[in-house]
C-alpha positions as CSV (number, residue, x, y, z in Angstrom):
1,X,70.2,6.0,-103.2
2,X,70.9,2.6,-101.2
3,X,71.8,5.1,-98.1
4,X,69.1,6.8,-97.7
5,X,66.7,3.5,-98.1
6,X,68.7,2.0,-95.5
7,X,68.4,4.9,-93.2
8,X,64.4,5.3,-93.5
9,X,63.1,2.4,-92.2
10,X,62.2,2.5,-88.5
11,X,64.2,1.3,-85.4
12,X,62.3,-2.4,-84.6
13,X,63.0,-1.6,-81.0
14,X,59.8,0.6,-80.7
15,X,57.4,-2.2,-81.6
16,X,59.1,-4.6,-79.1
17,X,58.6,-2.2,-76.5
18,X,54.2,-2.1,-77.3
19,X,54.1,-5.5,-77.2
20,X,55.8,-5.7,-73.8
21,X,53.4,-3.1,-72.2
22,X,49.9,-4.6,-73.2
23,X,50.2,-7.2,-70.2
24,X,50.0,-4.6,-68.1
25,X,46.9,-2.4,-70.0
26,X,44.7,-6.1,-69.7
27,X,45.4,-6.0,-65.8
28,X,44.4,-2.0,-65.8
29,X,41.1,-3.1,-67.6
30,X,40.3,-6.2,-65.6
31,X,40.6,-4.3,-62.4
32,X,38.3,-1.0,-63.5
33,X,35.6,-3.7,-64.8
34,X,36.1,-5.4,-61.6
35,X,35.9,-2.4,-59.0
36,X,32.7,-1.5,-61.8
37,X,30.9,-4.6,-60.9
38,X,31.5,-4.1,-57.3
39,X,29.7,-0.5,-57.2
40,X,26.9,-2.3,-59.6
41,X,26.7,-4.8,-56.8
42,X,26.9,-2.6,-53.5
43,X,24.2,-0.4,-55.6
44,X,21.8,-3.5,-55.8
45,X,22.3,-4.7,-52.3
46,X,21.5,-1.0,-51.0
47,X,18.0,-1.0,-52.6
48,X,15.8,2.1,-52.3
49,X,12.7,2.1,-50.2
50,X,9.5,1.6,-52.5
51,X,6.2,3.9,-51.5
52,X,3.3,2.5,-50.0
53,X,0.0,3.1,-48.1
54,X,-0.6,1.2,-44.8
55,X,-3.2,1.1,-42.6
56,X,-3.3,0.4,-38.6
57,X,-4.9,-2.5,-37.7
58,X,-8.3,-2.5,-35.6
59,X,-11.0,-4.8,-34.8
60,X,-14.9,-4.3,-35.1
61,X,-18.0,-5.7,-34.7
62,X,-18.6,-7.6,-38.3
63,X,-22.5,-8.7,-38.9
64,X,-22.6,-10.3,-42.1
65,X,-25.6,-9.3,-44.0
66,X,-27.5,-11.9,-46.4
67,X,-29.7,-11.2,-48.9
68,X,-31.6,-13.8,-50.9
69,X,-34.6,-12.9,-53.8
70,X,-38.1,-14.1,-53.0
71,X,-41.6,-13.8,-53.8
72,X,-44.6,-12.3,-52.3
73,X,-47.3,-14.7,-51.8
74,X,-50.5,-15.2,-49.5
75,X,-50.3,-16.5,-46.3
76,X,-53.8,-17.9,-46.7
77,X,-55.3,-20.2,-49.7
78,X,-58.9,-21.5,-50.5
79,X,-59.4,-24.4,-52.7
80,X,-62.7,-24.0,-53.5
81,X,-65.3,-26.6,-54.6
82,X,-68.8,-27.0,-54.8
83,X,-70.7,-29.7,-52.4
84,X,-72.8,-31.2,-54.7
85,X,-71.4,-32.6,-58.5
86,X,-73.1,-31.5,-61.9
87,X,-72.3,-29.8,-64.8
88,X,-71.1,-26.6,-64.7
89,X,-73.5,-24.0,-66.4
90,X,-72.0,-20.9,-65.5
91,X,-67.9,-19.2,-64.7
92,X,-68.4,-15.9,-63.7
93,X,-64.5,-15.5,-62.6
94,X,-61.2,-15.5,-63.8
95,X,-57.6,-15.9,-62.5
96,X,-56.5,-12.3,-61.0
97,X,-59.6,-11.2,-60.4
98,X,-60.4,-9.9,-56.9
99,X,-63.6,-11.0,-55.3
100,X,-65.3,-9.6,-52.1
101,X,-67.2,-12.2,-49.5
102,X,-70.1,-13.9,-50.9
103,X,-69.5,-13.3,-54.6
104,X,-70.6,-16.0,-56.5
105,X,-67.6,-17.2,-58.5
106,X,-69.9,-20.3,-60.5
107,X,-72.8,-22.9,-61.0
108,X,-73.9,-25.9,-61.7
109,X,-77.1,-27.2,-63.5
110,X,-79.5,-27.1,-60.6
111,X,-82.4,-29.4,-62.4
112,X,-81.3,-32.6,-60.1
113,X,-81.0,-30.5,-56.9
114,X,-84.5,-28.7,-57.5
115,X,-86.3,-32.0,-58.2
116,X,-85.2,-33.5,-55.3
117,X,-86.6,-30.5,-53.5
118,X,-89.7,-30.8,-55.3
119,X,-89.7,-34.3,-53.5
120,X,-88.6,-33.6,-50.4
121,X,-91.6,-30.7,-50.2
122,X,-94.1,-33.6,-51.2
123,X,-92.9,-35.7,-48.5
124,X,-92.9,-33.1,-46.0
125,X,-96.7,-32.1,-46.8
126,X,-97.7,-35.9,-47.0
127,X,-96.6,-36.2,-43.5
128,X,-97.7,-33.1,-42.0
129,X,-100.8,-34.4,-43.1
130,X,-100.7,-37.7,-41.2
131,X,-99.7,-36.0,-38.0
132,X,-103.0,-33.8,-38.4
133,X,-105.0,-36.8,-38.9
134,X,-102.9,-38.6,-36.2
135,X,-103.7,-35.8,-33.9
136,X,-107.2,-35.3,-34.0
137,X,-107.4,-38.9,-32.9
138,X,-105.4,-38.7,-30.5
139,X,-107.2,-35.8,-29.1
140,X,-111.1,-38.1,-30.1
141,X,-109.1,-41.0,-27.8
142,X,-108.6,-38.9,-25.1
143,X,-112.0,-37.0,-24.1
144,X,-113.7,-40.5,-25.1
145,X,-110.9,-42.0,-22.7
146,X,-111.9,-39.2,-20.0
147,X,-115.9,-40.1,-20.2
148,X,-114.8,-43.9,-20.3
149,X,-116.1,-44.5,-23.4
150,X,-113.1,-45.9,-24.8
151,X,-110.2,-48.5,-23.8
152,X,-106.2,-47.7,-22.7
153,X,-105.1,-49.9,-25.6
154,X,-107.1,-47.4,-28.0
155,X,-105.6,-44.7,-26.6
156,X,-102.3,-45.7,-26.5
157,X,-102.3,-46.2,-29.9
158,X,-103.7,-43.8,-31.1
159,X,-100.8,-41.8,-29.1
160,X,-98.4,-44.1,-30.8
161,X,-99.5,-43.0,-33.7
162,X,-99.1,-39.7,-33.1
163,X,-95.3,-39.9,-32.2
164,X,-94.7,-41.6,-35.0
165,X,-96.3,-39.4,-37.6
166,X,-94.9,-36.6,-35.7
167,X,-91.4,-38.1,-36.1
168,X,-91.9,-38.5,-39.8
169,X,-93.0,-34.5,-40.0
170,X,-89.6,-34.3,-38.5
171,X,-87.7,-36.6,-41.0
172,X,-89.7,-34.8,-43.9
173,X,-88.3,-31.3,-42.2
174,X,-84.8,-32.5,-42.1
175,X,-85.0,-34.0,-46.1
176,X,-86.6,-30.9,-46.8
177,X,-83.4,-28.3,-45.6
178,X,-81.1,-30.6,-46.9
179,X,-82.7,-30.6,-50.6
180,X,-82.8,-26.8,-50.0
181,X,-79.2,-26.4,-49.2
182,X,-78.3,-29.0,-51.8
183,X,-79.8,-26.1,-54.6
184,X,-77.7,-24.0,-52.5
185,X,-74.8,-25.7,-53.1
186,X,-75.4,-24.9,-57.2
187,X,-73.5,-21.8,-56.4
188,X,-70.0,-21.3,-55.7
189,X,-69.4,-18.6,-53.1
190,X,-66.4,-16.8,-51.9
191,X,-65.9,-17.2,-48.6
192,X,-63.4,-14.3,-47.5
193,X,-62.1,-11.3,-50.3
194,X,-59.5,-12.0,-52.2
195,X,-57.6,-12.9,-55.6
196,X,-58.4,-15.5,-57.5
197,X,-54.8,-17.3,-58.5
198,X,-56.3,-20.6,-59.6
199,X,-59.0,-22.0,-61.6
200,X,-60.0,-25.9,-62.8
201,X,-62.8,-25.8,-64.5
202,X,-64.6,-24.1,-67.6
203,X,-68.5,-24.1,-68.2
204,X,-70.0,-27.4,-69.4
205,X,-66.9,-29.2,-67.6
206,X,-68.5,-32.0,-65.4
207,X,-67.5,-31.9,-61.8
208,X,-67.8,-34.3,-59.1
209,X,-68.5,-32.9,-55.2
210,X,-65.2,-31.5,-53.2
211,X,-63.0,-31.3,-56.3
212,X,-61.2,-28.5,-56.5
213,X,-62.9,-25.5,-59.0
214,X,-61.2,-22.3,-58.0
215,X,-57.8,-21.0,-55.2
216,X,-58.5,-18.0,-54.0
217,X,-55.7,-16.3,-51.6
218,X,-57.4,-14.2,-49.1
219,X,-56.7,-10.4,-48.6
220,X,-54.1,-9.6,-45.4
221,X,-50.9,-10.3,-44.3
222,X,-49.0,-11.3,-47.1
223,X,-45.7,-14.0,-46.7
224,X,-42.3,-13.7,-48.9
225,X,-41.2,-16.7,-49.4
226,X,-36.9,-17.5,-50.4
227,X,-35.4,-20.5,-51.0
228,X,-32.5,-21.2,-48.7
229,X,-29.4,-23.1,-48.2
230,X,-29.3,-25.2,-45.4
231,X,-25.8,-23.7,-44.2
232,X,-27.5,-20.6,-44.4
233,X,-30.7,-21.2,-41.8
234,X,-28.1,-23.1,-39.8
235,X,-25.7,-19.8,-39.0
236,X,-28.9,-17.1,-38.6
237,X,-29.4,-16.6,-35.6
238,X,-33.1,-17.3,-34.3
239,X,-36.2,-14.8,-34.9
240,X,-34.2,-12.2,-36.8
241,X,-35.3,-9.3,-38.0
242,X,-35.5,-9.4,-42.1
243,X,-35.7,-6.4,-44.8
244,X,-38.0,-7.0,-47.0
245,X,-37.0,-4.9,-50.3
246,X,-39.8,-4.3,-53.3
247,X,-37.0,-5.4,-56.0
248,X,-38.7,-3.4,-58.6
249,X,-38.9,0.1,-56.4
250,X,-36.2,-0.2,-53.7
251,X,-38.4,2.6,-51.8
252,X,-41.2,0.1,-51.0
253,X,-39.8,-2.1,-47.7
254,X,-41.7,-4.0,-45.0
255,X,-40.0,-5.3,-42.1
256,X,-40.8,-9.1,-41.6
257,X,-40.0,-12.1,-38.8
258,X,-39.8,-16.1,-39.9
259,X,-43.1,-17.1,-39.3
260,X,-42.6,-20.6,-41.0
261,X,-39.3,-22.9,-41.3
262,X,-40.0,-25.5,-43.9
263,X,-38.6,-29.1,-41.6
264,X,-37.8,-31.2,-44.9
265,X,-34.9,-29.7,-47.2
266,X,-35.3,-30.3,-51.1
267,X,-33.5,-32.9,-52.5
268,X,-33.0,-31.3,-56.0
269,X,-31.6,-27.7,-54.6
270,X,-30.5,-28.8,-51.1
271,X,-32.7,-25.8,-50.0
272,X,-35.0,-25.1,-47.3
273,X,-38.3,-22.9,-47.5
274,X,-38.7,-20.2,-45.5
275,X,-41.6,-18.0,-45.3
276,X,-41.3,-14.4,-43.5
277,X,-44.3,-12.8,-42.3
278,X,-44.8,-9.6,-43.6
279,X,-47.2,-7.8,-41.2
280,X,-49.4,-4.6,-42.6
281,X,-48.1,-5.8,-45.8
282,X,-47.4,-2.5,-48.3
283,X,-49.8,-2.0,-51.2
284,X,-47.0,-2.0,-53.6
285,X,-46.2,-5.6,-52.8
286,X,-48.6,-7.4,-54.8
287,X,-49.0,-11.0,-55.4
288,X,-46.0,-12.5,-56.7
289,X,-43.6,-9.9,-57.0
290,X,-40.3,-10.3,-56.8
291,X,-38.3,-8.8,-53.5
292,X,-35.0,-9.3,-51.4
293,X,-34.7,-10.1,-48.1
294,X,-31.7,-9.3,-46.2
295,X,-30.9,-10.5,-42.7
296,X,-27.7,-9.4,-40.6
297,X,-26.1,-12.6,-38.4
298,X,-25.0,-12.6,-35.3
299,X,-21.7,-9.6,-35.0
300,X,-18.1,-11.1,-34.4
301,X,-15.2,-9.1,-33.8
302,X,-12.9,-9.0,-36.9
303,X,-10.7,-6.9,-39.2
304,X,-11.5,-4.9,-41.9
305,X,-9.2,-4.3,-45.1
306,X,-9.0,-3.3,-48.7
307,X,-9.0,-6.4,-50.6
308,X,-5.5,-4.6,-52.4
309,X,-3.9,-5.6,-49.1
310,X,-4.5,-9.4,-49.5
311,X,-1.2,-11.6,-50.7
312,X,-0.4,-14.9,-50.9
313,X,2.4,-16.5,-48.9
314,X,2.6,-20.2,-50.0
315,X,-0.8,-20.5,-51.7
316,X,-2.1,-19.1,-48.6
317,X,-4.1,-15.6,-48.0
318,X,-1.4,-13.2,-46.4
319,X,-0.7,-9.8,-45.8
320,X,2.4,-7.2,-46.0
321,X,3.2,-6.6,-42.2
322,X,5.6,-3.0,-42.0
323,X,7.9,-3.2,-38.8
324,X,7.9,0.2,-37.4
325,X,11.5,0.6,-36.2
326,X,13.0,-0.8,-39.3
327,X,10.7,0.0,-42.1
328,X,11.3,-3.2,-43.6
329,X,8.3,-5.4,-44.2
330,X,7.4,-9.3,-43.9
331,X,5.0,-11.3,-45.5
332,X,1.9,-12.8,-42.4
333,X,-0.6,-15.4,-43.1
334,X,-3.9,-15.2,-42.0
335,X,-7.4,-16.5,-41.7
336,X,-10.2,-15.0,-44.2
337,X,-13.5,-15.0,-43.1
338,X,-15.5,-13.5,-45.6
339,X,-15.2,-11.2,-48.8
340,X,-17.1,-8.3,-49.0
341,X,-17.6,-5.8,-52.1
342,X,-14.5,-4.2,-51.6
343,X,-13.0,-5.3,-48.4
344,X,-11.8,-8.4,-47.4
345,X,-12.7,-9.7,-43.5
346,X,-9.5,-11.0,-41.4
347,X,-10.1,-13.3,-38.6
348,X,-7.0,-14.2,-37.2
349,X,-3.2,-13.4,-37.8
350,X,-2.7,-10.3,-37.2
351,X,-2.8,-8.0,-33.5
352,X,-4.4,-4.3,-33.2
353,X,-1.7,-1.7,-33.5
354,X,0.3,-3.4,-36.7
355,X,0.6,-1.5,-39.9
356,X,-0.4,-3.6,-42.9
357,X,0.5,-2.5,-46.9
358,X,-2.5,-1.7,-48.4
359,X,-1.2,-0.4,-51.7
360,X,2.0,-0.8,-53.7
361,X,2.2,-4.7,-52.1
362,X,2.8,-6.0,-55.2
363,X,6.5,-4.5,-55.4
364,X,7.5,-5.6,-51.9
365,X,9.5,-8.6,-51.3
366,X,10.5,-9.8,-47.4
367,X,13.1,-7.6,-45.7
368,X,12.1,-4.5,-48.3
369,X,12.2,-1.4,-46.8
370,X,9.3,1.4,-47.6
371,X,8.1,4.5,-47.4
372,X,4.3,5.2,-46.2
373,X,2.8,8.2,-48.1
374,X,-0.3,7.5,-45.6
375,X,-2.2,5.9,-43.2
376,X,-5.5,5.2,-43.1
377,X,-7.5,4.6,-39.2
């Protein structure tokens, strides 16, 4: 039994000889992780070209276009007001009314203006009457002065009184059409057609002579009228040609020139008021309503492209630039004039002829190499 105990147990040379070989099976693995990590490494540095859309560069003529909301308003306004004072007895208008010429638009209580015609007409009769008795002597003076009945001082003044009564008719004349225009002056007259946009008065209001009762803005050309920055009038160029756009009904336009520049600028917007005359002004721009004028400055030559080619290099605007011979692509800054709905306006930085990234960008980092699936002109 002890034999065959002794003769089952296992030769300790065979262990001895794993644990001599495992040196070598650590070495085998370090150098297939290690040639691993090389491929891995030669994989990253050979990266594969990424697909994008370029387009060539070209200049063009760039006008940028301004547009600004306004209002229609008269290029003409009336302050009415009656010449003489009173009491108001009668408003026979109201505020958007239209009136023609000579509509009478109010009055005032013509009692003090009638009476002082009344008086007027009794001195005007009192001294026609002393030049008719001052003329018939005169005329006695003279035939007795003719048959030398009569003396040169009793002539003379009788003549003397005969200018003088004469230039009391003419006094009593000149009282007299003043009292009668004075009862004209009771009524408030239009003096041209047009809208009534104002009114200061209401009946029994006491008003005094050249205050203001109605505004009244004629019919005719109408002005629109914007509010504008100063930077603004400062880059248009001079006597432009402006679009004048019914905001409510885009189909109504008029075609208008600055007729007026307002010289002071407003303190509280920093704006300047600008009125474009509108001549043969549509129907369908009434009083007050609301339209855009657009005006196109003066054209510089500049680039145009999708704003999806715009980058930043260095908190800078900047643009993928594609080498042709290599592919690879590098990152140009450049000067941004304006941006448009859409498109973004390059002045300077890049040349005609160079391809620029204009989608897929934001993959691309300098040195990249791409593809271009197409090119726009």
């Amino acid at each position: 039994m002890s034999r065959n105990a002794t003769s089952s147990v296992s030769p300790p040379s065979v262990k001895t000889s794993n644990l001599l070989s495992f040196p070598s099976a650590v070495c085998v693995c370090t150098a297939v992780l290690l040639l691993a990590g090389c491929q891995k490494q030669e994989a990253a540095d050979k990266k594969l070209p990424i697909m994008v859309r370029t387009e060539t560069v070209a200049m063009a003529d760039y006008a940028p276009r301004t547009s600004l909301t306004g209002v229609i308003a008269a290029r003409t306004l009336n302050n009415l007001s009656f010449r003489v004072g009173g009491r108001v007895a009668e408003r026979l208008v109201d505020v958007g009314q239209h009136v023609d010429q000579g509509t009478v638009l109010a009055r005032i209580d013509p009692q003090e203006q009638q009476s002082d015609l009344r008086s007027a007409q009794a001195d005007l009769d009192a001294a026609q009457a002393q030049l008719t008795q001052s003329s018939a002597a005169f005329e006695r003076q003279k035939t007795l002065l003719a048959q030398g009945f009569t003396t040169r001082r009793d002539y003379d003044a009788a003549d003397q009184a005969l200018k003088v009564a004469q230039g009391s008719v003419d006094a009593a004349q000149s009282a007299f059409a003043n009292a009668q225009q004075n009862l004209s002056f009771t009524e408030l007259k239009a003096g041209a057609p047009g809208v009534i946009t104002a009114r200061q008065v209401e009946t029994g209001q006491v008003v005094q002579a050249a205050q203001t009762v109605f505004t009244v803005a004629e019919d005719g050309d109408r002005d629109a009228v914007f509010n504008v920055q100063e930077t603004l009038v400062a880059k248009t160029p001079p006597s432009p040609a402006v679009t004048i756009t019914l905001l409510s009904d885009p189909q109504v336009r008029a075609t208008g020139e600055v007729r007026e520049i307002s010289p002071a600028v407003d303190q509280a917007s920093g704006s300047i008021r600008v009125k474009i005359g509108i001549p043969d002004t549509p129907a369908g721009m009434p009083l007050g309503a609301a339209v855009i004028g657009s005006v196109s400055a003066k054209p510089a030559k500049a680039i145009l492209l999708p704003w999806q080619a715009l980058t930043s290099s260095a908190g800078k605007p900047a643009v993928w630039v594609v080498d042709p011979s290599t592919k690879a692509v590098t990152v140009t800054p450049v000067e941004v004039l304006a941006f448009n709905s859409g498109t973004v306006v390059i002045s300077s930085g890049l040349n005609e002829g160079q391809s620029v990234v204009t989608a897929g960008g934001q993959l691309l980092s300098p040195g990249q190499t791409v593809e271009i699936s197409g090119a726009g002109q």
